[in-house]
Each structure stands twice: as structure tokens, then as C-alpha cells.
C-alpha positions in Angstrom: -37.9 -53.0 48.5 -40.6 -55.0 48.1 -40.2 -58.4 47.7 -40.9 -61.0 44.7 -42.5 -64.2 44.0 -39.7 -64.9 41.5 -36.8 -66.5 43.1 -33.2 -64.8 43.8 -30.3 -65.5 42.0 -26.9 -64.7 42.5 -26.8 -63.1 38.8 -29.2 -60.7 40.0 -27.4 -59.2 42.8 -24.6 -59.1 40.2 -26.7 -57.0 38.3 -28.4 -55.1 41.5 -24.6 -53.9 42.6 -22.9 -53.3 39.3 -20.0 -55.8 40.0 -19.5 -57.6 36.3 -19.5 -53.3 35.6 -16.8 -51.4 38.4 -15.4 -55.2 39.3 -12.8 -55.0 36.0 -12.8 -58.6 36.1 -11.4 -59.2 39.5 -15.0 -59.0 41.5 -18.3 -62.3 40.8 -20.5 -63.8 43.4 -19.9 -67.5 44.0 -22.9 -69.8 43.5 -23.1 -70.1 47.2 -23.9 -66.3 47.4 -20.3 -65.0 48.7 -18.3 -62.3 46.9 -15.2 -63.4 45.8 -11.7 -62.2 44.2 -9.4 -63.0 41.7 -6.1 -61.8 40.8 -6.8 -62.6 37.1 -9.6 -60.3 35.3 -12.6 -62.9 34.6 -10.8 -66.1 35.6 -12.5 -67.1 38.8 -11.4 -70.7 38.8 -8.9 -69.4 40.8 -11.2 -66.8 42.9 -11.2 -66.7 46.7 -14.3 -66.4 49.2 -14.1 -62.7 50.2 -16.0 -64.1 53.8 -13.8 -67.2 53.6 -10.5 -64.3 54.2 -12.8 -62.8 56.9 -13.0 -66.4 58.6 -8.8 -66.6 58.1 -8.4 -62.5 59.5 -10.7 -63.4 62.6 -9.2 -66.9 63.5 -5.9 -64.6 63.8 -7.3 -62.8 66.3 -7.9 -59.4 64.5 -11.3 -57.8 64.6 -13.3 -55.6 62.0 -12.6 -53.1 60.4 -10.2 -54.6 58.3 -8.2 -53.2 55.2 -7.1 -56.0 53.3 -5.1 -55.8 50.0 -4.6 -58.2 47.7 -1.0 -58.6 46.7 -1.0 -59.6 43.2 -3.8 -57.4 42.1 -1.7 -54.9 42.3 0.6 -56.8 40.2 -1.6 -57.4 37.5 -2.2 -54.0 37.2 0.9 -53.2 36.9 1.7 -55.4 34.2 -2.0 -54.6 32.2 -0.3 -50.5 32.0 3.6 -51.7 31.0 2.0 -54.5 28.6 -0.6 -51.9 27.3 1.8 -49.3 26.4 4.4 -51.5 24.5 1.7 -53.2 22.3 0.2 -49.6 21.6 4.1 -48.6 20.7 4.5 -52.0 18.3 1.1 -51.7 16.8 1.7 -47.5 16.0 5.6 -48.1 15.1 6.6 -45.5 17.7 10.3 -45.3 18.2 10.3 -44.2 21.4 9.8 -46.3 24.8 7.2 -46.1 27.9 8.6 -45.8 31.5 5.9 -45.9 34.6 7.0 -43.6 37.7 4.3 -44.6 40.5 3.3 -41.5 42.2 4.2 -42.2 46.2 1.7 -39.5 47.2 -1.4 -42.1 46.0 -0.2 -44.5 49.0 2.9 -44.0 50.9 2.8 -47.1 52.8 5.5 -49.3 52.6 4.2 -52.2 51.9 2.3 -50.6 48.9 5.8 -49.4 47.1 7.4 -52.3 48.2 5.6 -54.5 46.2 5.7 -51.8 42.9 9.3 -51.5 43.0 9.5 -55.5 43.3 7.1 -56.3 40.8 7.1 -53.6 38.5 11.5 -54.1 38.1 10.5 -56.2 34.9 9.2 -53.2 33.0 11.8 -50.1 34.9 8.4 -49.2 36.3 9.5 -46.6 38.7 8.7 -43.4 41.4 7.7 -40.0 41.6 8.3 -38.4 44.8 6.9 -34.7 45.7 8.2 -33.7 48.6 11.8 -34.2 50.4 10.5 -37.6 52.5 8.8 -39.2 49.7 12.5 -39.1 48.0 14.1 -40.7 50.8 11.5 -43.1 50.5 12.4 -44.1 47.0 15.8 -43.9 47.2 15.5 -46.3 50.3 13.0 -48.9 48.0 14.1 -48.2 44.5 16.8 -50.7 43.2 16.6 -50.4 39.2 18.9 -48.0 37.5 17.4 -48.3 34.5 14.0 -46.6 36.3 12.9 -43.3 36.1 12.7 -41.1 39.3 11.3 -38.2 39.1 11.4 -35.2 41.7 8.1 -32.9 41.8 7.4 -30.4 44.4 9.1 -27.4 46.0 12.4 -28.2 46.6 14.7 -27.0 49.3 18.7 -27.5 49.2 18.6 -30.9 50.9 15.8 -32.0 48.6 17.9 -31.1 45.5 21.4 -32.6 47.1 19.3 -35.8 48.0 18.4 -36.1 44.0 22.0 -35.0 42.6 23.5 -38.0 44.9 20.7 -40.6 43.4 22.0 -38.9 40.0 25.4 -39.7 41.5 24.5 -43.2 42.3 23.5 -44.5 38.6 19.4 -43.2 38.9 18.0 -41.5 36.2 16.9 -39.1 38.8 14.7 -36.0 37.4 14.2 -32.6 39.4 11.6 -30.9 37.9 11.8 -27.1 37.7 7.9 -26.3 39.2 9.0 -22.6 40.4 11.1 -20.3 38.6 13.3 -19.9 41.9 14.5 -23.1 42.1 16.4 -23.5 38.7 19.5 -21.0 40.5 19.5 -23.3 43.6 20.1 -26.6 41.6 22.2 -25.1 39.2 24.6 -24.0 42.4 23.8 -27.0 44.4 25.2 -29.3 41.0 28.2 -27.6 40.7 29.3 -27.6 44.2 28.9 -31.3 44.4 30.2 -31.8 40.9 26.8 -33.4 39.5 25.5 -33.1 36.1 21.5 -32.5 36.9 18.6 -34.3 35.0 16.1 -31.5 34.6 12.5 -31.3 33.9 10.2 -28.7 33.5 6.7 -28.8 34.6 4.4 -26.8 32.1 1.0 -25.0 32.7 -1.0 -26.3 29.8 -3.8 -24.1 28.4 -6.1 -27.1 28.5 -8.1 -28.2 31.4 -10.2 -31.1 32.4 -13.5 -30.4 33.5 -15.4 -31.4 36.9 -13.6 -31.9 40.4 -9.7 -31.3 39.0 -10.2 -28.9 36.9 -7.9 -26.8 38.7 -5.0 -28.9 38.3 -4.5 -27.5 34.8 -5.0 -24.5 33.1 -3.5 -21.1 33.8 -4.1 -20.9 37.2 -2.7 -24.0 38.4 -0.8 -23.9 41.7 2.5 -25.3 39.8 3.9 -25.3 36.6 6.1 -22.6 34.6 3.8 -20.4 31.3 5.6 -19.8 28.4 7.7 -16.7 29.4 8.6 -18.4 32.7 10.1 -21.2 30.3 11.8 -19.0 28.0 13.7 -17.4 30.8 14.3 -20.9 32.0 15.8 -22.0 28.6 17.7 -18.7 28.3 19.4 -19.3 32.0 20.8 -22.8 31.0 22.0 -21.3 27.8 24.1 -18.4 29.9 25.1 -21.4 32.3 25.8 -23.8 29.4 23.4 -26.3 31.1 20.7 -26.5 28.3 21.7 -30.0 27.4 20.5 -30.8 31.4 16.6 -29.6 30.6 15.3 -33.7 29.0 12.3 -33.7 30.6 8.6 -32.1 29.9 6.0 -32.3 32.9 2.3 -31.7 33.3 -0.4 -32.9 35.4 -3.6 -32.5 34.3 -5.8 -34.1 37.2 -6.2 -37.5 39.2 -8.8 -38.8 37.5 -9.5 -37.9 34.0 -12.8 -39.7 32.9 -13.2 -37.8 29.6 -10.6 -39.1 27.0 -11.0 -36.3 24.6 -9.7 -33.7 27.9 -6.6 -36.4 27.6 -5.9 -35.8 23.9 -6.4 -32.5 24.2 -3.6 -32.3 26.7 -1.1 -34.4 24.9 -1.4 -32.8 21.8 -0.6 -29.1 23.8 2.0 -31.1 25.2 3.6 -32.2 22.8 4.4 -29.3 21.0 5.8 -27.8 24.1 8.4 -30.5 23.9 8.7 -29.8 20.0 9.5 -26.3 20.7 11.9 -27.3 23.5 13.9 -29.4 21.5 13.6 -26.4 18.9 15.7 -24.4 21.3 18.7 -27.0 21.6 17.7 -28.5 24.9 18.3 -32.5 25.3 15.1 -33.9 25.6 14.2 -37.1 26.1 11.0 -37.6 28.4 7.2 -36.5 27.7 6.0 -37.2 31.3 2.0 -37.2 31.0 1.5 -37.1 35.0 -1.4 -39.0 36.2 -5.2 -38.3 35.2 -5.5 -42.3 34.0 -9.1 -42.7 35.9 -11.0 -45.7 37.6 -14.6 -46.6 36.8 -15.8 -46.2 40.5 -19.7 -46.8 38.7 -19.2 -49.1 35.8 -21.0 -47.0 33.8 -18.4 -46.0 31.3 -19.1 -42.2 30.9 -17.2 -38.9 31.2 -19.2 -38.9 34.7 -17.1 -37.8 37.0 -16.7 -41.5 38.9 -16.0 -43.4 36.0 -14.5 -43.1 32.3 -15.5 -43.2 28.5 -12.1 -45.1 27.9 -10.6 -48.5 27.9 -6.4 -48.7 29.0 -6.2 -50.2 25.5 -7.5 -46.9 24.3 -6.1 -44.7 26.4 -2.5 -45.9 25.6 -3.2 -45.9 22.1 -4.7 -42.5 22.1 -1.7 -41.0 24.0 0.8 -42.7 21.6 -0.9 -41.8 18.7 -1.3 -37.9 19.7 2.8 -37.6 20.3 3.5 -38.9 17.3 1.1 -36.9 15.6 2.8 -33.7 16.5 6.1 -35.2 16.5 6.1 -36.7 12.9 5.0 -33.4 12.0 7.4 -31.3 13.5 10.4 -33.4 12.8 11.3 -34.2 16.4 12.3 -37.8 17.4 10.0 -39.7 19.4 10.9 -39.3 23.4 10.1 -42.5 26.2 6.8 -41.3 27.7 6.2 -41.5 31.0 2.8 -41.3 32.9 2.9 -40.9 36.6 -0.3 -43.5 37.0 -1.2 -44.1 40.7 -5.2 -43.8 41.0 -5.3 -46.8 38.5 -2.4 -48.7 39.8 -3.3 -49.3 43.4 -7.3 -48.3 43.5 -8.5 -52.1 43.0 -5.4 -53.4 45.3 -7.5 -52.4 48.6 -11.3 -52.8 50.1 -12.5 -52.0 53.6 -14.4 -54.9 55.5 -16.7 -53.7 58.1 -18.9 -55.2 60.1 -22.8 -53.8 61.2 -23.8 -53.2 64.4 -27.1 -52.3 64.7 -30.0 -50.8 62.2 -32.7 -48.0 62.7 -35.9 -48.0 61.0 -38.3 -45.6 59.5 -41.4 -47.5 60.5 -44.8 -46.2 62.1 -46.0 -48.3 65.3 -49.1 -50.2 63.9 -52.2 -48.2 64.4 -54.8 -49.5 67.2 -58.3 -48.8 66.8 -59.8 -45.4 66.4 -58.3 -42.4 68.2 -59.7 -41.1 71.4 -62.7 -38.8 71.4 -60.5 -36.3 73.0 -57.7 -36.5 70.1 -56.4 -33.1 69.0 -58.2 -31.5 65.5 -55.2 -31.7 63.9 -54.5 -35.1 64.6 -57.9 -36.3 63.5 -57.2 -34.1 60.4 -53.7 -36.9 59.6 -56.0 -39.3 60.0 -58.7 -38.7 58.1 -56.1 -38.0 55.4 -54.7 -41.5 55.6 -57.5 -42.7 55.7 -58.8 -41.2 52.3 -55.4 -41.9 50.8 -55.6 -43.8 47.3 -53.4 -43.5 43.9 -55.7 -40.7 42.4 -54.8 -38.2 44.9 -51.8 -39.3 46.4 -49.8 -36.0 45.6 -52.4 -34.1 47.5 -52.6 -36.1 50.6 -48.6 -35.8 51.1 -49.1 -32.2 50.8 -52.2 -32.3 53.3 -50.3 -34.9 55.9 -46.6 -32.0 55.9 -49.9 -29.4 56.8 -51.2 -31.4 59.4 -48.1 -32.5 60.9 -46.7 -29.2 61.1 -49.8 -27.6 62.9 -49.1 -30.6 65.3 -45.4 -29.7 66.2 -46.7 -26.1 66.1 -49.3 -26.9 68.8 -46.8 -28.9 71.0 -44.5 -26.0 71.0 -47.2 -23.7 72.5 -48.1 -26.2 74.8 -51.7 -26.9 73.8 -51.1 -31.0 73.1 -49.2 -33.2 75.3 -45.6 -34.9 74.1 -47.6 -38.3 73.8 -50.2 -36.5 71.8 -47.7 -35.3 69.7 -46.3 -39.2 69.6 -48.7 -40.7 68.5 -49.6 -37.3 65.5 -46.0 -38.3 64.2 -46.9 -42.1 63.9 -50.1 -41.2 61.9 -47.9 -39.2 59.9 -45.3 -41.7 59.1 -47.6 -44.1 58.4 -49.2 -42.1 56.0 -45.9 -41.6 54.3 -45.1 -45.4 54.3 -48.6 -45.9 52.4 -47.3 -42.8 50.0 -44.5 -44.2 49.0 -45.8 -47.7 48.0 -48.4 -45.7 45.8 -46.3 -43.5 44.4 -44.3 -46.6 43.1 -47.2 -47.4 40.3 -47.7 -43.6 39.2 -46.9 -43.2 35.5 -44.3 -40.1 36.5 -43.3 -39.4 39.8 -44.1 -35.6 41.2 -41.2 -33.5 42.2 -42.8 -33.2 45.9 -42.8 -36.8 46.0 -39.1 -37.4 45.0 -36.9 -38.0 48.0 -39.9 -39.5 49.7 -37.9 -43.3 49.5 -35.2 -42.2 51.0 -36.4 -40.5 53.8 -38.4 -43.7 55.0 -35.1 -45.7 54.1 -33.2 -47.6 57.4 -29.9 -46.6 59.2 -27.4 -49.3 59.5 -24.6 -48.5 62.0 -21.0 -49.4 61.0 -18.1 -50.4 62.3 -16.1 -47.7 60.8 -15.0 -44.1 60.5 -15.9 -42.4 57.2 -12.9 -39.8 58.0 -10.1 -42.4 58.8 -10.7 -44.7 56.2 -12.9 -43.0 53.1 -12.1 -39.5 53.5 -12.9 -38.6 50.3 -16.5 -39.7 50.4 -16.8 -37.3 53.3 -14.2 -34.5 51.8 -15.4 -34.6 48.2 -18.4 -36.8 47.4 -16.1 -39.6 45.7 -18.0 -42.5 45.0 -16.9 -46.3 46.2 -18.8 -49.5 45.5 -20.3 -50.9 48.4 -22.0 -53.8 48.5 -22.4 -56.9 51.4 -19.9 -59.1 50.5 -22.5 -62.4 51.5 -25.9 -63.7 51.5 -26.0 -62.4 47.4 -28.1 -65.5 47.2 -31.1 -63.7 49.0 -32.8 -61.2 48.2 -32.1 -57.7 49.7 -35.6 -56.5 51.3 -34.3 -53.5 53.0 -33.0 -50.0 51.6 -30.4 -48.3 53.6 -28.1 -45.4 54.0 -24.6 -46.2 55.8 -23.5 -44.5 59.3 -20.6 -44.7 60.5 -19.2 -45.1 64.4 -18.2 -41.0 65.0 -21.2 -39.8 66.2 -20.7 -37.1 63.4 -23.7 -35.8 61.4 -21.2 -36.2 58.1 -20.2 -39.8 59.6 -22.8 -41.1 56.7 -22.8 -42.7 53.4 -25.8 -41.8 51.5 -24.5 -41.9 47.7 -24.6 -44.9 46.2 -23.0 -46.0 42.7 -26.1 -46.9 40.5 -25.9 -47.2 36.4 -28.3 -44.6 36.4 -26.5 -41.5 38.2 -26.6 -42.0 42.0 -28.8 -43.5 44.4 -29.4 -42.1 47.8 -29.7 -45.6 49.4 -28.7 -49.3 48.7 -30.2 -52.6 48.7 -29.5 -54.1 52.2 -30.3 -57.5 54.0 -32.2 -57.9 57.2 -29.8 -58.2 59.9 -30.0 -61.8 61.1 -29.8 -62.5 65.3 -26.2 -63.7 66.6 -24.9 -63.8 62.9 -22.6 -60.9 62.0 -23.6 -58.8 58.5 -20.5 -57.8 56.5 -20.2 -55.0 53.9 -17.5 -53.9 52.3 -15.8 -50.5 50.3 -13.9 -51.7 47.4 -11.7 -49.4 45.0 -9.7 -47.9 48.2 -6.1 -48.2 47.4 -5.6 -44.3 46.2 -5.2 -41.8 49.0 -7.9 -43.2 51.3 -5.2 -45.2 53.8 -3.4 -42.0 53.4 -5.7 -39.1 53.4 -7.7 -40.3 56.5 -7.7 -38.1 59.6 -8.4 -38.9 63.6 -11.7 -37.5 63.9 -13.2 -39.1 67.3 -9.5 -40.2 67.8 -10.5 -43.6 65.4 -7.0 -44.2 64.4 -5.7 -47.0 61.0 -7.8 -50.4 61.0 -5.8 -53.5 60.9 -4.7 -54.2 57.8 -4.3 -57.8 56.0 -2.1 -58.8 53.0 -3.1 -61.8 51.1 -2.0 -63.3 47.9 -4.0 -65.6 45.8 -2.6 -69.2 44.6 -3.2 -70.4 41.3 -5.0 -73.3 42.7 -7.7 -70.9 44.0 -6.4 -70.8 47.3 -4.5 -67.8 49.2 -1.5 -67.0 51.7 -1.7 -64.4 54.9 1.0 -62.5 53.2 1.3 -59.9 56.2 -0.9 -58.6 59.3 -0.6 -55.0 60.7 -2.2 -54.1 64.1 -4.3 -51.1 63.8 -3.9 -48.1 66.0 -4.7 -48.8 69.5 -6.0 -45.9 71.9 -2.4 -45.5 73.4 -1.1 -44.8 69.6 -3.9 -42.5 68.9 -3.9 -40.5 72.2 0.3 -40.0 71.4 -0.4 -39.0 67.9 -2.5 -35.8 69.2 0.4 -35.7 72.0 -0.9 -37.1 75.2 1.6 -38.9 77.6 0.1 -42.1 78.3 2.3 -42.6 81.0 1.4 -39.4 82.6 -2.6 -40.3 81.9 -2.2 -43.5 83.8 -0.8 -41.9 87.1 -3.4 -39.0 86.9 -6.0 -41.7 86.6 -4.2 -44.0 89.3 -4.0 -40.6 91.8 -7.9 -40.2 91.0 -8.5 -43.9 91.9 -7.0 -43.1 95.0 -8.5 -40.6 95.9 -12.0 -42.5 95.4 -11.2 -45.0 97.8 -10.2 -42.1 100.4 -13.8 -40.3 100.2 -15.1 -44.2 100.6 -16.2 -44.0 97.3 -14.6 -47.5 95.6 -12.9 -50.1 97.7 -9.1 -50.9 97.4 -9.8 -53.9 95.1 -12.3 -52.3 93.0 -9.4 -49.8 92.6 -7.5 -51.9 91.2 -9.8 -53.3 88.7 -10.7 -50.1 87.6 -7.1 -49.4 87.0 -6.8 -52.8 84.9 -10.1 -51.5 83.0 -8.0 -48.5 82.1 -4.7 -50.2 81.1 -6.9 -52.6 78.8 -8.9 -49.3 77.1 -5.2 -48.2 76.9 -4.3 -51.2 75.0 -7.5 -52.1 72.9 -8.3 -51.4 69.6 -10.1 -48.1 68.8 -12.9 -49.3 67.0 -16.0 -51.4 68.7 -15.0 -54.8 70.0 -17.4 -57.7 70.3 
């Protein structure tokens, strides 16, 4: 970037990073240049200093990476959905009611549906569990009767007996019929317990969302009954006079829905599912919507894949509005709706702090003098290129300098110029680019050879993080996060930069940025300052991420960090967890630490046999083990 005579403000890197757009109200800079948070959308009187909480997490004694979550954002949310939904249901005169079921699967940890099932009690805001753990879990957290729980996934016997027994217990617990071959199991399984079932059925709708979950929906989703499959349903609870069990419709039309027509669409299919349902004399009660409510990763506000063209306001009002449409129409009384909303629950609750470690540059060694008499042709050629260089024919220089610098390689490989000769070609060549690039900055339009050519001169700054353990789907499927440094927003960014993280991985990068014009291939970065740390950090993480994340190069969970913000501005440690240290990680991929240590003590032995070490330096190597053993997998100051 280059830099201005006009001073930086702090309103300027709020513009440069999008934050007033993706923040939601819960992201600002402070006038001292610090990012901060608040737990109440646009009220930053009672905002914290994001580096202030890194000051507090490192006085504790816990290094970087660190994920830290901020309780009662996750409350808020929780109360904007609930509170959203019942002034949609006043406003339209629906005479039904609206029941949340948080989907476990969006973040398992224990903490995370700890705090739904304690805040979200006020509104029955309640789980949805797909697979036979995932139910223990909620029967193990859930406390409200007067909840919905609702049972997706392939279910074996002691899935479906765990669910009958919450049915048993007062829950309104839901098992969903996803596979015709599972209706006979529950139906035996309820009456050899002596359990009337709650039964759903999950539908494949017709309609499909387009871009990366498109094949949630549609006829060739992986779950979900058609219309014949239901019909023989319906017809097998007649014959075993059940049909007043089947209260619940299901479908899931994606994660993240960002185009709110694709959700109207859906609801209205829906709905007359559910009319013809209750056409056939089953007892139905609940429209269950399943998730697709998305998150503006960008702030842009578009059907873009990363974002949405849809307030909450207007997404509750829309999917009111289309049940009653088809519902007033057919004659069918309203049912309670139930989305299965995760992605937008828990996405804002989380952010990854990292620290940087290093930086590589793009940048040419300055050029000395003129070139030796006995300079390689080819070299002269790149610079006498340079040299001529100038706006009018940029594009043909960058096409003459690829020539030249090709012929150079060319020539090295074949042994005619020496590796310093080809040294010093490269440098002429880079340099040449640099010079490119600032032209090409003040052409009127930019030619498609040149396009790229920013980011390919653009600096490296190393991480302190692993793209596969904590932003998988970055790596997995090009999900866009804001990132942004979380201080200094009172200077002015001079540097552009792709991110790399600790893995040694060719894919252990982050080179797609949010931008309000599509997506950038770098981002505006500080120059790193000597003994003074640089933090960034990943905000929007709280869906799958802690869960999705895998133990490539054996980097295992970062330490995590619970706060919750006061109403005087101020903010409580809430909870610290220790990340993985190498011990955990090496007996997650089953090592036996144990056994590891007295290999590496009988090969310490064995050194100071063949003279190699001495007994004490044995034993210091040994405690140089133990402590690797013990230590934190990521890089320790």
C-alpha cells in the first residue's frame, strides 16, 4: 500500500476491514486504535479492549493461540431469534408459537450448550441431537420440559430407547423418521417399553438452495423420505393405529442460506406437506424449518455465498408469513415452528487470537551500479527492459521481463550461467515487477496479464496457528472469516499480506480475504514492530470450526478463554481450558507416552555408553523430553 499524506483515523480502518458491516453491532475500534467488543449490538459504552483480554489471558499464564468466547454474546443472540419470532407471530396474528432446538452438531462443547440450555430456558429454547451421543448429551444438559428435543439421524435400538425414556421422563422428545427402516424399529421398541412415541418425519423438498449446500435439499439429498416413502409411512401408522404419533414435519435445506427467496421457497413446499399430513388424520403439531438461517461473514448483504440479502427481522417475518399463507388457505390450524438455528446462534460467540511470528517479503535487493561486462545476454536483456519501463508500455515490458526471466532459469538448467548469475537475473526481475505494479496502479483499466501481479509481490506473515485445527473450513471449503489485527487500527496499514499458518503445509495459508467488493487475495497488514508482539485475529468461529478441526502436524485444541462482559464496561474470566499438550495429542493418534519415554530414556543410555553424552547431560536431555512432553503444541515464546 502505499502510504498517504492524509492522516489515519480509526474510522478508516473501520471502513478498510468492514467491521461496522460483518461486526452486527458487537465489533468498533476504540479511539486509542484497539478493537473491542460488546455484548450489546451498537452500545459500546460498555465495550471491552479486545488486547486488554489478551493482557488478562497472558497474565494467567496461557500463551497464543487462544479461542476465547464471549459468554453473553451468545446470549444475546439467543434472545434477538426467540424475541424476533414472537414479535413476527404478534405483528402477523399467527396462532401458533415458535420453539428454538439448538443443533449440537454446530458445537458440541460443553460449555457452548451449557450456556444455551441456561440462557435460552426463558424462551423453551431447546436441542437437536443427530446421532446416539449427541442425545446423551442433551438429555444430560436439558432441564426444560416444556423444550423441544428433537432426534435426527440414523437411529439404532439404543438411540430410539434413549428418546422413548426422555418421552418417559416429561420431554417433548421427537424421533424423526429419516429412513424408511426405522419407523418398524420404533414402533416395536415403543411398545415393548410401553411408550407413546413423538414422531417426525423428515421430508425431501423439491426445492434446493443454490451454491455450496445445495445438496442438502432436493431429490437427492442423503436423508429425508419423497412422497411415496411418506405415504407408506402414513399407511403403516394407520395399520398400527399410531397415526396420531406422526406431529412433526422436518427438512433441512442447508447451513447457510444467504438467498431469502431459496427460504420462501422452501417454506411454502413445506407447508403444504404438513397440510397434506394433517389431511390424512395424523396429529400434527410442529413445522420444523431446520437450520439454513446464515451469517454475513462479508458485510456485504448479498445472496453471495458468505453473507445474506436478509435481516432476522425479515427472515422471521418471511417464514411466518409463508405458513400462514398456505395454512389459511388450506384450512389447517397454525402449528409451533421450530427452526434448528446453530450457524447464527453461536458464529459471533467465538474468535481465534493469534499471534505473528515472523514475515517474508517480496522485495528485490537494491540494484548496484551497472552489471558486469561479462553479464549473461539475457540478463542484460531484464535490464534493459527495466530500464525502458514507463506507463505507456508497461503491459509489454511484463510480457518481455516473464521472456527474459524464463530464458535465465532455462540457461541455469543447462548449466551455461552460474547460481549467482541466476541470483542476481531474478532480482532484476523482481524489481522490474515491483516498478510494474506501482504503474499499473494509475492505468485507466488494468490488463488481464497484469491482474494477480499485487498479490504475487504481497508479504507472508507466519502465524501462530493451524488453519486445519482451528478454521477447517477455510482450508476444507473456502469459507470466509473476518480477519483483521485486533490493534494499532490507529495507524495506517502499509503492508499487504497473505496469512500462513505454523504446518509447514502448502494449504496451511489464508489468501481470501472478506472485501465489499468480492474477495481479496491479500489484506492490509502492519509492519511488524521489534520486541512488540502483532496480534490478529478470526472472528465469526463459533459454528463447526472448534469442532470440525483435525490434527494435521499433531497441533491439537488452543486454550480456550470464557469471558463475560459487565455492564459497567468491564469483564469476568468466566473459565480457562488448557489446550492440548503434546502428551494429549501423541495419545489421541494412540502413542503410549509412557512407553515413548523409556524408549527415549534406553536411547539416552545408550548415548552415554558409546561416549557420546555424559551422565548429566543425559539427564537433561531426558528433562528436555519430559518438558516437550508437557508443553503446549503450538510455538512458545
Amino acid at each position: 500500500m502505499t502510504p498517504t499524506l492524509e492522516r489515519w483515523t480509526t474510522e478508516r480502518s473501520t471502513e478498510l476491514y468492514g467491521v461496522r458491516e460483518w461486526g452486527a453491532g458487537f465489533f468498533g475500534i476504540s479511539p486509542s486504535g484497539a478493537l473491542q467488543v460488546t455484548a450489546e449490538p451498537g452500545n459500546f459504552d460498555h465495550a471491552v479492549s479486545i488486547p486488554e483480554v489478551i493482557e488478562g489471558i497472558q497474565a494467567r499464564g496461557l500463551d497464543m493461540p487462544v479461542l476465547l468466547r464471549i459468554e453473553n454474546i451468545l446470549d444475546t443472540q439467543i434472545s434477538l431469534l426467540n424475541d424476533s419470532f414472537l414479535a413476527a407471530i404478534k405483528s402477523l396474528d399467527y396462532k401458533g408459537s415458535y420453539l428454538g432446538a439448538y443443533p449440537i452438531k454446530v458445537n458440541q462443547q460443553q460449555q457452548v450448550v451449557e450456556a444455551v440450555t441456561r440462557h435460552g430456558k426463558k424462551y423453551h429454547h431447546g436441542l437437536e441431537a443427530g446421532s446416539k451421543a449427541e442425545l446423551v448429551a442433551a438429555m444430560g444438559m436439558l432441564r426444560d420440559t416444556g423444550a423441544v428435543l428433537v432426534c435426527n439421524g440414523y437411529k439404532d435400538e439404543e438411540f430410539i430407547d434413549l428418546g422413548l425414556h426422555a418421552t418417559q421422563m416429561g420431554f417433548t422428545c421427537v424421533l424423526v423418521v429419516e429412513m424408511p427402516g426405522e419407523l418398524p424399529l420404533i414402533i416395536k421398541r415403543s411398545r415393548a417399553l410401553g411408550v407413546k412415541p413423538i414422531l417426525g418425519i423428515r421430508v425431501k423438498l423439491s426445492a434446493q438452495a443454490n451454491g455450496m449446500w445445495a445438496e442438502s435439499g432436493g431429490d437427492r439429498s442423503i436423508f429425508g423420505l419423497n412422497a411415496a416413502q411418506i405415504i407408506e409411512i402414513i399407511d403403516a401408522l394407520k395399520e398400527a393405529d399410531m397415526l396420531d404419533c406422526l406431529q412433526l414435519l422436518h427438512y433441512h435445506l442447508g447451513s447457510q442460506i444467504p438467498n431469502i427467496r431459496e427460504i420462501r421457497n422452501a417454506v411454502a413446499e413445506a407447508t403444504r406437506v404438513y397440510a397434506g399430513l394433517a389431511g390424512e388424520g395424523a396429529g400434527m403439531r410442529y413445522l420444523d424449518l431446520g437450520g439454513g438461517l446464515a451469517v454475513d461473514y462479508d458485510g456485504t448483504q448479498t445472496n453471495f455465498m458468505s453473507s445474506r440479502n436478509y435481516t432476522l427481522d425479515e427472515y422471521c417475518v418471511d417464514v411466518v408469513e409463508g405458513v400462514m399463507t398456505v395454512l389459511d388457505e388450506q384450512g389447517v390450524d397454525h402449528p409451533t415452528i421450530i427452526t434448528e438455528s446453530g450457524r447464527a446462534l453461536v458464529a459471533y460467540y467465538s474468535m481465534l487470537l493469534f499471534n505473528v511470528l515472523d514475515t517474508a517479503r517480496f522485495e528485490p535487493e537494491p540494484l548496484s551500479g551497472e552489471l558486469p561486462d561479462d553479464t549473461h545476454i539475457h540478463i542484460q536483456h531484464l535490464l534493459e527492459t527495466l530500464q525502458a519501463l514507463n506507463l505507456r508500455n508497461v503491459q509489454e515490458c511484463f510480457n518481455d521481463v516473464l521472456y527474459y526471466r524464463d530464458e535465465v532459469r532455462q540457461a541455469f538448467n543447462q548449466g551455461r550461467i552460474s547460481f549467482r548469475e541466476r541470483a542476481l537475473g531474478e532480482n532484476v526481475f523482481w524489481e522490474a515487477v515491483r516498478r510494474i505494479a506501482i504503474l499499473a496502479k494509475d492505468l485507466p483499466t488494468l490488463p488481464q496479464e497484469l491482474e494477480g501481479i499485487s498479490q504475487a509481490l504481497s508479504d507472508i506473515y507466519y502465524c501462530n496457528f493451524s488453519v486445519f485445527q482451528s478454521l477447517p473450513d477455510s482450508w476444507a471449503i473456502g469459507q470466509l472469516f473476518p480477519i483483521m489485527p485486533v490493534h494499532r487500527l490507529d495507524e495506517e496499514p502499509t503492508r499487504e499480506g497473505l496469512l500462513a499458518d505454523i504446518t509447514c503445509d502448502c494449504d496451511g495459508k489464508i489468501d481470501r480475504f472478506i472485501d465489499s467488493q468480492g474477495v481479496r487475495r491479500t489484506m492490509p497488514l502492519h509492519e511488524l514492530k521489534d520486541s512488540e508482539e502483532y496480534y490478529l485475529g478470526a472472528f465469526l468461529v463459533g459454528a463447526y470450526q472448534e469442532t470440525l478441526g483435525d490434527l494435521h502436524n499433531l497441533l491439537g485444541d488452543t486454550n480456550v478463554v470464557t469471558i463475560r462482559i459487565r455492564k459497567n464496561g468491564e469483564f469476568n474470566f468466566v473459565s480457562e481450558l488448557e489446550g492440548d499438550s503434546v502428551e494429549d495429542i501423541l495419545s489421541y493418534v494412540e502413542y503410549d507416552t509412557k512407553a515413548l519415554l523409556t524408549r527415549f530414556r534406553e536411547t539416552a543410555e545408550h548415548a552415554v555408553r558409546r561416549g557420546r553424552i555424559t551422565a548429566t547431560q543425559r539427564r537433561e536431555i531426558l528433562q528436555a523430553y519430559k518438558n516437550g512432553l508437557q508443553g503446549y503444541t503450538y510455538f512458545e515464546r
